[in-house]
N, C-alpha and C positions, 0 to 999 in steps of 0.2 A: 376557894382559892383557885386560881388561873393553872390550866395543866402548863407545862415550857414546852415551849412551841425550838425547831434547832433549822439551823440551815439545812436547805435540803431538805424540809416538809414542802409538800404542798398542798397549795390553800384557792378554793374558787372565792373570789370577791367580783362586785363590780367594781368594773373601770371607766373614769370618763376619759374620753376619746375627741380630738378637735371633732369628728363627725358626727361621731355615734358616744351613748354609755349603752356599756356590756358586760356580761360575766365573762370572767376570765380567770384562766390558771395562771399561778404564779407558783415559783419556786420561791423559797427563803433564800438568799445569796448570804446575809449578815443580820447581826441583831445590834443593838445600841448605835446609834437608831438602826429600822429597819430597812432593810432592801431587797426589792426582789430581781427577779429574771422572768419578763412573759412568757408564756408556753402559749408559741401558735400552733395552728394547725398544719400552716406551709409556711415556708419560706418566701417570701416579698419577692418579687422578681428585679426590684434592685438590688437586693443583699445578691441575689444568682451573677450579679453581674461583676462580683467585686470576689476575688479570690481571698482576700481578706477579712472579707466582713463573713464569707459563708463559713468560713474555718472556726467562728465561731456560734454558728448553728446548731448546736448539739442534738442529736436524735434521740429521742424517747419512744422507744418500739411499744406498742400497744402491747404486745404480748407480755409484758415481762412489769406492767403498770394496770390491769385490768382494772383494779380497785376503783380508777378515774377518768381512766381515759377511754374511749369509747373508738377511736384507731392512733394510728402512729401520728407524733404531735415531733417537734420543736421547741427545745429551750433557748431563750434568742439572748445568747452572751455577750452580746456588743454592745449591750448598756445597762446599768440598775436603772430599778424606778426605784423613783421618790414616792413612798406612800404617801404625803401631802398631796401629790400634784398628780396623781394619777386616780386612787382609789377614789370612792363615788363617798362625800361627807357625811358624814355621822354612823357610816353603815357598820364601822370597826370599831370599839373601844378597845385597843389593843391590848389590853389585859385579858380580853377575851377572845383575842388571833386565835387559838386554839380549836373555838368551836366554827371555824370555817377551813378546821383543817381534813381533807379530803384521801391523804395518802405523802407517801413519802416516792422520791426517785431509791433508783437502786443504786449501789455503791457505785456500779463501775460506770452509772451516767454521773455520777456527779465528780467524779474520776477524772473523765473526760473533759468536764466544765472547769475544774481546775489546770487541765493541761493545756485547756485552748487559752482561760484564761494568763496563764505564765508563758505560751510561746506565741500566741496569736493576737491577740488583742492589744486593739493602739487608742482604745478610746477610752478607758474606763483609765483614770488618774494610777500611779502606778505604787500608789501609797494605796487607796482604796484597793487596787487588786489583791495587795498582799496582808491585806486584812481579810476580806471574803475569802482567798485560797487557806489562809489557818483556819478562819472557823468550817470552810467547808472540808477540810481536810481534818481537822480535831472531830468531827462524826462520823468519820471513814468506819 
C-alpha cells in the first residue's frame, strides 16, 4: 500500500520543459487531482519586473530545508502545474508519488504560500485558490 503523500511535501520528478526535460522540485499545492508549485532556484527576471507576480515568489531558506535543498530556492505561486502536461510520462504511477517524496516545506513557508495566495495572486482561478489555501492550510 501507497504511504499519503499531503500538500506541502515535496517531491523531485522530471519535468519536460518546451526546451529542456529536467529534475525538478515541486511542492504539493492540492490533491484530487494533483497540483503542484515549481521550486526554482531564482526568480525569472521577468517575474522581478512585475510587483505582482514577485509577491508571489515565496522563499525557501536552505537553512531551515537541508533535507533537499542544496541553497535557498523559490516556490513559484503564480501557477499550478498540471501533472499531465508537465511531468516527464510514465515516470510516476501516482499511487506511488510517495517514493519521490524528498521532504516537506516548513509550516510557516507554506504559511506564507497561502497568504500570497489570498492577497496576491490574479492568475490561479479563484475557486482553485481556495481549494489549495484549505488543504494547504488543513496541514498547518
Amino acid at each position: 500500500m501507497s504511504q499519503k503523500v499531503r500538500p506541502g511535501d515535496v517531491f523531485k520528478l522530471i519535468c519536460k520543459f518546451p526546451h529542456e526535460t529536467k529534475p525538478k522540485f515541486l511542492t504539493l499545492a492540492k490533491i484530487k487531482p494533483y497540483r503542484f508549485f515549481i521550486i526554482n532556484s531564482e526568480v525569472n527576471e521577468f517575474i522581478h519586473n512585475s510587483a505582482e507576480s514577485l509577491a508571489c515568489q515565496i522563499d525557501i531558506p536552505y537553512e531551515d530545508h537541508r533535507t533537499f535543498l542544496t541553497h535557498d530556492s523559490v516556490a513559484d505561486c503564480l501557477n499550478v502545474v498540471d501533472t499531465y502536461s508537465v511531468i516527464a510520462d510514465s515516470q510516476v504511477v501516482f499511487n506511488n508519488l510517495y517514493d519521490h517524496r524528498v521532504g516537506r516545506l516548513q509550516d510557516y513557508v507554506i504559511s506564507q504560500i497561502t497568504y500570497a495566495l489570498n492577497h496576491d495572486n490574479v492568475t490561479i482561478k479563484t475557486k482553485d485558490k481556495k481549494v489549495i489555501v484549505e488543504q494547504l492550510n488543513a496541514e498547518l
